[in-house]
C-alpha positions as MATLAB code, in Angstrom:
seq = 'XXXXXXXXXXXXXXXXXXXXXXXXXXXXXXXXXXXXXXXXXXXXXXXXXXXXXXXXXXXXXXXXXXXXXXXXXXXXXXXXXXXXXXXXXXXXXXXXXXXXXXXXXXXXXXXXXXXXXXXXXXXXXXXXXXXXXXXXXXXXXXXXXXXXXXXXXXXXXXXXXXXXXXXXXXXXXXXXXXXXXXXXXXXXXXXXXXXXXXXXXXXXXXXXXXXXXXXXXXXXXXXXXXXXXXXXXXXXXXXXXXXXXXXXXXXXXXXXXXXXXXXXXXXXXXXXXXXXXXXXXXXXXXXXXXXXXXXXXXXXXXXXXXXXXXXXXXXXXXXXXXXXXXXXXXXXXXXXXXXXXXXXXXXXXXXXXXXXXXXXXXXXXXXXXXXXXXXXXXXXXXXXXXXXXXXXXXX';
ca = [
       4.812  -16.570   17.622;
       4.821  -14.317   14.571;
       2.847  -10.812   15.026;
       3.214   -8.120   12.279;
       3.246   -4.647   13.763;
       3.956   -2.070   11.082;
       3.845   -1.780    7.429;
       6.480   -0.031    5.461;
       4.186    2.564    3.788;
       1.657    5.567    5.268;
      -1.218    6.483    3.437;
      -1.117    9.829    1.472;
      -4.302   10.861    2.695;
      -5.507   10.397    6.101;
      -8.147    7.016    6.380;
     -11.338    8.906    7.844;
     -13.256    5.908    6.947;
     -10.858    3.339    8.797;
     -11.071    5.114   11.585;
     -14.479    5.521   11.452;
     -15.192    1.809   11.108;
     -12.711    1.228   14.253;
     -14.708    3.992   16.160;
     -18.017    2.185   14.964;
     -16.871   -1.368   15.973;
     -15.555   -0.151   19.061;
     -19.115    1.342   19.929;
     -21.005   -1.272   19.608;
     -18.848   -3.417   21.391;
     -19.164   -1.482   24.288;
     -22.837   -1.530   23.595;
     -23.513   -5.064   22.952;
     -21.196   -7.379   25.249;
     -22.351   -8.790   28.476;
     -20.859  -11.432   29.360;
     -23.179  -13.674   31.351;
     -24.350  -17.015   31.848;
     -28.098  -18.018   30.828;
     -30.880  -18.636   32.941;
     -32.614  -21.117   30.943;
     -29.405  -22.898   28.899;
     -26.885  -22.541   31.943;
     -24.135  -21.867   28.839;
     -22.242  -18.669   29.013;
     -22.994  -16.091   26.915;
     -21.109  -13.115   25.590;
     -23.564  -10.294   24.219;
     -26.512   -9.069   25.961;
     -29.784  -11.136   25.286;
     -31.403   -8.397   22.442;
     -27.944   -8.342   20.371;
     -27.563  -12.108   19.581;
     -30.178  -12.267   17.024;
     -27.915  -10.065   14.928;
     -25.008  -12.909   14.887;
     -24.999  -15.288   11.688;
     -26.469  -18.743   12.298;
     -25.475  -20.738    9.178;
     -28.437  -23.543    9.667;
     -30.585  -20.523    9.589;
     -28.988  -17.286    8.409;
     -31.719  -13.541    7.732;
     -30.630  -11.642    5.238;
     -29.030   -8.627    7.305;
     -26.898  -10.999    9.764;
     -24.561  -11.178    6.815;
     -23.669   -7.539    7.998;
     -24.605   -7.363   11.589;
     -22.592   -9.940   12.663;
     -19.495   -8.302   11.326;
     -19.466   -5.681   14.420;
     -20.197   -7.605   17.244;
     -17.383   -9.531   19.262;
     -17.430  -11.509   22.000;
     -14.420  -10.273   23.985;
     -11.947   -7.446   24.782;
      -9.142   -9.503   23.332;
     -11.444  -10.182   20.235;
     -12.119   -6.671   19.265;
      -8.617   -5.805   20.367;
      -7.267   -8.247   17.745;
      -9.445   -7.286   15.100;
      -9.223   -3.664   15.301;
      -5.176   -3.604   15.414;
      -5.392   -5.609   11.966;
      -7.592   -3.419   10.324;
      -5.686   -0.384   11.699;
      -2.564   -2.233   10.253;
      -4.297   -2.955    7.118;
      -7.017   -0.785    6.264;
      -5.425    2.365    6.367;
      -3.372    2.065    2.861;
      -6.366    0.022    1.267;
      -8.630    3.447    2.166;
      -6.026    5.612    0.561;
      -6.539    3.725   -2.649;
      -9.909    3.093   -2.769;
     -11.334    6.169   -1.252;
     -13.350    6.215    1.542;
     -16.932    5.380   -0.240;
     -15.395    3.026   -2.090;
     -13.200    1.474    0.657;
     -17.305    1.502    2.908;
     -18.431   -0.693   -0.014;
     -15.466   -2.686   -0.264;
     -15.293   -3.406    3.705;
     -19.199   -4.530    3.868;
     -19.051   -6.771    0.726;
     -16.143   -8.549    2.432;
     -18.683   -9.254    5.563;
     -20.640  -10.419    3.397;
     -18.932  -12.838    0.949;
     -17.365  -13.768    4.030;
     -20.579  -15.002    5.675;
     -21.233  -16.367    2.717;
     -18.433  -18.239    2.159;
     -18.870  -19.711    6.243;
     -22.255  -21.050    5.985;
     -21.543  -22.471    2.514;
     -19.132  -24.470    4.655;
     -20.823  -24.676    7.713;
     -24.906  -25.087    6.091;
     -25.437  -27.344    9.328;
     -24.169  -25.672   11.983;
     -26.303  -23.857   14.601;
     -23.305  -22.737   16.414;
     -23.850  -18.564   15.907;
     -20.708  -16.648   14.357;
     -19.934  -12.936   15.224;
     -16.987  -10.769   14.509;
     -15.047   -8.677   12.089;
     -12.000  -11.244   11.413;
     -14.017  -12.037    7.921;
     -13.906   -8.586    6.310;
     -10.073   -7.341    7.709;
      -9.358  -10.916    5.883;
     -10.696   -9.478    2.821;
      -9.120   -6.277    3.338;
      -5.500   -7.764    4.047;
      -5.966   -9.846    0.578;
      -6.781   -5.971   -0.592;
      -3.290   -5.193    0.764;
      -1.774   -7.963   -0.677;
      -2.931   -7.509   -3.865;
      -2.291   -3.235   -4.234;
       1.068   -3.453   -2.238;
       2.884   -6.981   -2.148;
       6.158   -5.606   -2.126;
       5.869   -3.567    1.033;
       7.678   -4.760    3.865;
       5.576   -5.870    7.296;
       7.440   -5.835   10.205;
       7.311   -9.064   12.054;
       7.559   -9.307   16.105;
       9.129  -13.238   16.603;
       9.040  -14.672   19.935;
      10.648  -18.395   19.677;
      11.254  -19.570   23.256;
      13.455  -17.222   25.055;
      14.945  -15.295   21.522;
      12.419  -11.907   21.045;
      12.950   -9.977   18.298;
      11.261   -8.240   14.894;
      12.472   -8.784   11.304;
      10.923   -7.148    7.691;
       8.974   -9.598    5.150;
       7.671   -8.523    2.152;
       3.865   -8.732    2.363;
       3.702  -10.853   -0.524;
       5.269  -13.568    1.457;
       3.924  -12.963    5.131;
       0.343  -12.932    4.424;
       0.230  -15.754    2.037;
       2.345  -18.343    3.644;
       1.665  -16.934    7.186;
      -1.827  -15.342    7.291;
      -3.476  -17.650    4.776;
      -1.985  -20.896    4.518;
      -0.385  -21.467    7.922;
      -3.156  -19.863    9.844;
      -6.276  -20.545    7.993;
      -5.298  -24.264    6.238;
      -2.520  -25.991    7.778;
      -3.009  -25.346   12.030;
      -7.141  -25.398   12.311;
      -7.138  -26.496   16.174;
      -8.282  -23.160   17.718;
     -11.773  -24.035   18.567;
     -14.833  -21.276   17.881;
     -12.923  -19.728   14.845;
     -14.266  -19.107   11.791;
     -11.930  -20.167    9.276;
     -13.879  -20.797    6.631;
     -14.929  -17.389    6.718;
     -11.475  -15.560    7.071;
     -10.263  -17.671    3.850;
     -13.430  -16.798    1.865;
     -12.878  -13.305    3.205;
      -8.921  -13.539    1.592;
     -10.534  -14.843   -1.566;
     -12.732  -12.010   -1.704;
     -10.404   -9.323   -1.212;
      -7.630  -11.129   -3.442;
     -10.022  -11.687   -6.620;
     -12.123   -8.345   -6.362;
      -9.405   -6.108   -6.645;
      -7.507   -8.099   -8.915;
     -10.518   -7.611  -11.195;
     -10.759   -4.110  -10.291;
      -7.048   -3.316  -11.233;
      -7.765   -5.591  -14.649;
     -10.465   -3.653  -15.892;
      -9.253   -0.358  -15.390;
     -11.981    1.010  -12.337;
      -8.879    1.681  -10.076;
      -5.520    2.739  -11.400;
      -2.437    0.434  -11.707;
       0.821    1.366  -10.231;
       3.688   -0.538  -11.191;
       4.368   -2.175   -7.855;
       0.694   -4.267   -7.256;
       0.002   -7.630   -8.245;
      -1.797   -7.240  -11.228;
       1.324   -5.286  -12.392;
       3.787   -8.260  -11.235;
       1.502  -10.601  -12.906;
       1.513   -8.991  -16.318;
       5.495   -8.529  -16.390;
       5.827  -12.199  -15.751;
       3.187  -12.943  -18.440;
       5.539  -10.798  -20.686;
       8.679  -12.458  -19.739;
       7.073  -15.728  -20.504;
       6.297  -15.025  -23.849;
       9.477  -13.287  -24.164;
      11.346  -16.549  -23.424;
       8.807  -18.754  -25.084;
       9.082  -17.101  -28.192;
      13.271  -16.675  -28.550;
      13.644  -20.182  -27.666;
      12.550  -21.497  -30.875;
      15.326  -18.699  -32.490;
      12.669  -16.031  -33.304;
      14.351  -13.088  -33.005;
      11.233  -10.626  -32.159;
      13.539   -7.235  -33.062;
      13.831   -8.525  -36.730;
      11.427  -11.158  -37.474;
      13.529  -13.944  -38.596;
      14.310  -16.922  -37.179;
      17.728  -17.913  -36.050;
      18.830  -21.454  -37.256;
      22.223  -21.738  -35.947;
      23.570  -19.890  -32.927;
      25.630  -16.615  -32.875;
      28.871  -15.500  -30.896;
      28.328  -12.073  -29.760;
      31.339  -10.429  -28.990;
      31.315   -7.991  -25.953;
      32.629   -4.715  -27.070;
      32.161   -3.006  -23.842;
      35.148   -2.798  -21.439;
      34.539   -3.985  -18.160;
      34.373   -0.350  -16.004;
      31.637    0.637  -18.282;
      29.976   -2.286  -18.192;
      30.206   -2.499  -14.400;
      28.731    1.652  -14.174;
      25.816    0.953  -16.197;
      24.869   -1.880  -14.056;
      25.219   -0.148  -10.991;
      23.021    2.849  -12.317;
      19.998    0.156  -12.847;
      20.339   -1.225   -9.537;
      20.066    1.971   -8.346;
      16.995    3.261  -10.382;
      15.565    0.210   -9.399;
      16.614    0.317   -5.438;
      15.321    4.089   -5.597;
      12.033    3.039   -6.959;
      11.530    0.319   -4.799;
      12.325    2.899   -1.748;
       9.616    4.799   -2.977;
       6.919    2.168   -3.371;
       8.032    1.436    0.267;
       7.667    5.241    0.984;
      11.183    5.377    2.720;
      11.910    8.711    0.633;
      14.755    9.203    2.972;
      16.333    5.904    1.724;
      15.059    6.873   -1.560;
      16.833   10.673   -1.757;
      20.383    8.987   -0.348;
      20.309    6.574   -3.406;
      19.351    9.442   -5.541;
      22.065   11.536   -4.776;
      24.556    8.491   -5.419;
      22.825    8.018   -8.791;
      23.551   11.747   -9.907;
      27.077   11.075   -8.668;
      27.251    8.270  -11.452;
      25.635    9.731  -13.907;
      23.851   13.126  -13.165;
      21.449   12.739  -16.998;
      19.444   10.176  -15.356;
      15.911   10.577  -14.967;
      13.128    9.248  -12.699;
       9.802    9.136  -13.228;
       7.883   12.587  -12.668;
       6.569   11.383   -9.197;
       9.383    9.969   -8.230;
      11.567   12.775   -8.498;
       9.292   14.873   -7.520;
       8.764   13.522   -4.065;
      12.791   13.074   -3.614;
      13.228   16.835   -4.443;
      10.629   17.534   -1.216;
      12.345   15.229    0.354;
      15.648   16.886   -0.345;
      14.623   20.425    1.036;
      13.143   19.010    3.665;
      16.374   16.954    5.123;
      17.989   20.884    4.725;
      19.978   19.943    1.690;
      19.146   22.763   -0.224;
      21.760   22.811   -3.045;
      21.175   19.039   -3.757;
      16.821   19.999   -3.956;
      17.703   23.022   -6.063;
      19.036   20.553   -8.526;
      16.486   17.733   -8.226;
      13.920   21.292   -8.690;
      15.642   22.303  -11.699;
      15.727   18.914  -13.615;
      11.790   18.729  -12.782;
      11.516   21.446  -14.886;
      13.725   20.813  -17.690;
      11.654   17.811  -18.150;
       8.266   18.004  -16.606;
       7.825   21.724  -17.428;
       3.732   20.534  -18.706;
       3.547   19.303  -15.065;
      -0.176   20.917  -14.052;
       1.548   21.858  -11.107;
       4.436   23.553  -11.525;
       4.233   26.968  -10.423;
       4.728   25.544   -7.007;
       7.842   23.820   -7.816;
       9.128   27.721   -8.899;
       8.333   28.601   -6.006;
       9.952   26.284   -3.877;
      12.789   26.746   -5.975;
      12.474   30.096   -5.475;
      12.454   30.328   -1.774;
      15.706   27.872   -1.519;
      17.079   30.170   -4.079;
      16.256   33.619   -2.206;
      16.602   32.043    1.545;
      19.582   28.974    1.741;
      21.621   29.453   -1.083;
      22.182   33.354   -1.762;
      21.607   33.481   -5.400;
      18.926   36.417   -5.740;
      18.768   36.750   -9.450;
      17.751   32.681  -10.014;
      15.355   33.851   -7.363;
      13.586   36.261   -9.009;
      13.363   34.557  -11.911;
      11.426   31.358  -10.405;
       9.567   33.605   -7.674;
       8.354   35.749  -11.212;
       7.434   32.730  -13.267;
       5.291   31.048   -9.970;
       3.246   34.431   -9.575;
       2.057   34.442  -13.125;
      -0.078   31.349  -12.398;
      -0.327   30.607   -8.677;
      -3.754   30.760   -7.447;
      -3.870   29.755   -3.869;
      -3.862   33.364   -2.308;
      -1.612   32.348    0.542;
       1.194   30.557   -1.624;
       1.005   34.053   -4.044;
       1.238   36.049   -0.890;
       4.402   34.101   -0.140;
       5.841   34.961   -3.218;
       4.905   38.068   -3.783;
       6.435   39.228    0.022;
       9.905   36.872   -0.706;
      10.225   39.368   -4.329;
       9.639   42.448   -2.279;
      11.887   41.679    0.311;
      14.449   40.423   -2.431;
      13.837   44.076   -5.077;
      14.203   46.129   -1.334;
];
């Protein structure tokens, strides 16, 4: 048995509308199941008599059952199950969609998923009810905006119990989609037809979404993946035929270049790109105190590198708030050297300003941040703060 439990990352904002979806689907569980057996059938039945006309009958499917029958369930374990995956899920997809957009988004999965299900199913008369359709479509969402995340996996294999990390990429193609939803089909009354057009769905929609521009691009989703392989295979399918893209010409017999840098050199600058890279990797994963560790070994290398304004932004916070106030101060102070335009940065001064004036005893760089962050702070409780840390610090 494989069961993911956590993702790597935490949203930035708090998911109001995830929640509110759980809440909702939660409700009308409680509202709608009854478990009972039929007077006139003799079958077993799991809602109350009124809700079952709002489950999807592919022979015969009414417009809104393509929605209703995305929050009713037919057991506790069912709207257990469901609700833990789109907790897992749904919480990082809300952050970057928004919570209107991630409303929309969560609906049209229901319903390209019961689309997709009576496509398959145009026959059937068997009723289908549940949410499994649109978390499908919002774990393709989290495949596509963050496939290199890490899920933690819970493995039970006989008497060995355990969890390991696997990049989502890799868990919720080969485990979620293919293993679950193609290869073992024996589970009987489950709707797999819907959950993989629900995957589809998610997978292709934000794809397009990230292609076009309507939500922004980081450079650690799919579409971003997919576009520095497309490079890299023009790249290589161009200097194999000895065009040498810096210059123009083509190359008709082969060069010996001769390595001019000694090997300790050689060896440093390598270990400062695995480091930028295993710092920005740490971030995507939002491990910033991974992230700030591998920082501080980076300055040790080489203390002119510099991260991307984000990046070292959030390990500078991250730095003051592990107490490690001289090595912040210095993450601060680069910040400004080089992101001084930063819309922002009055309240790096002050920060830098307070860590100046309170943990490291150096008054006079003090005032001078604590001065330059009260010429444009606006938020009257942050210019309180500074203007009470220069009195105390002129007293």
């Amino acid at each position: 048995m494989l069961l993911p439990i956590r993702t790597s990352i935490r949203p930035r904002r708090t998911p109001y509308m995830n929640y509110a979806l759980i809440v909702v689907n939660v409700l009308i569980f409680l509202v709608t199941y009854w478990p009972h057996r039929d007077l006139y059938t003799g079958s077993d039945e799991a809602l109350r008599p009124w809700a079952e006309q709002f489950m999807l009958t592919p022979v015969r499917p009414i417009l809104w059952q393509f929605v209703s029958y995305a929050f009713l369930h037919g057991g506790l374990m069912h709207i257990i199950g469901n609700m833990f995956f789109l907790y897992l899920f749904g919480n990082n997809v809300n952050d970057r969609l928004g919570h209107i957009g991630y409303l929309c988004f969560y609906l049209a999965g229901a319903v390209f998923s019961g689309i997709g299900h009576t496509i398959f199913n145009a026959s059937s008369t068997i009723p289908t009810l549940g949410a499994s359709g649109a978390i499908a479509a919002v774990t393709g969402a989290y495949l596509v905006l963050f496939p290199q995340t890490l899920i933690t996996v819970l493995y039970w294999l006989l008497y060995f119990i355990g969890t390991t990390d696997v990049p989502a990429l890799y868990f919720i193609v080969f485990k979620m989609i293919l293993i679950d939803n193609l290869i073992v089909r024996y589970t009987p009354h489950v709707a797999y037809d819907a959950h993989l057009a629900g995957y589809a769905f998610g997978i292709a929609s934000i794809l397009g979404l990230l292609a076009t521009g309507l939500i922004s691009v980081s450079n650690f989703d799919l579409w971003a993946m997919v576009k520095r392989w497309s490079r890299r295979r023009r790249y290589y399918d161009v200097v194999s035929t000895g065009y040498d893209p810096f210059t123009g010409e083509v190359n008709t017999k082969r060069i010996e270049a001769r390595e001019i840098k000694t090997a300790a050199p050689r060896q440093n600058e390598e270990k400062i790109n695995q480091l930028r890279s295993e710092v920005s990797a740490r971030i995507a994963q939002r491990n910033l105190a991974s992230a700030a560790g591998l920082y501080l070994e980076l300055m040790g290398l080489d203390s002119e590198q510099i991260l991307p304004r984000q990046h070292l932004l959030d390990i500078a916070n991250q730095l003051a708030s592990d107490s490690k106030s001289a090595e912040a101060a210095r993450a601060y102070e680069q910040f400004l050297t080089h992101y001084s335009s930063y819309e922002y940065a009055e309240q790096v001064e002050l920060m830098l300003g307070i860590l100046y004036s309170r943990y490291l005893d150096k008054p006079e760089l003090a005032v001078k941040h604590l001065q330059a962050a009260a010429e444009k702070l606006s938020d009257p409780s942050q210019l309180k703060m500074c203007r009470d840390e220069l009195a105390r610090l002129r007293k």
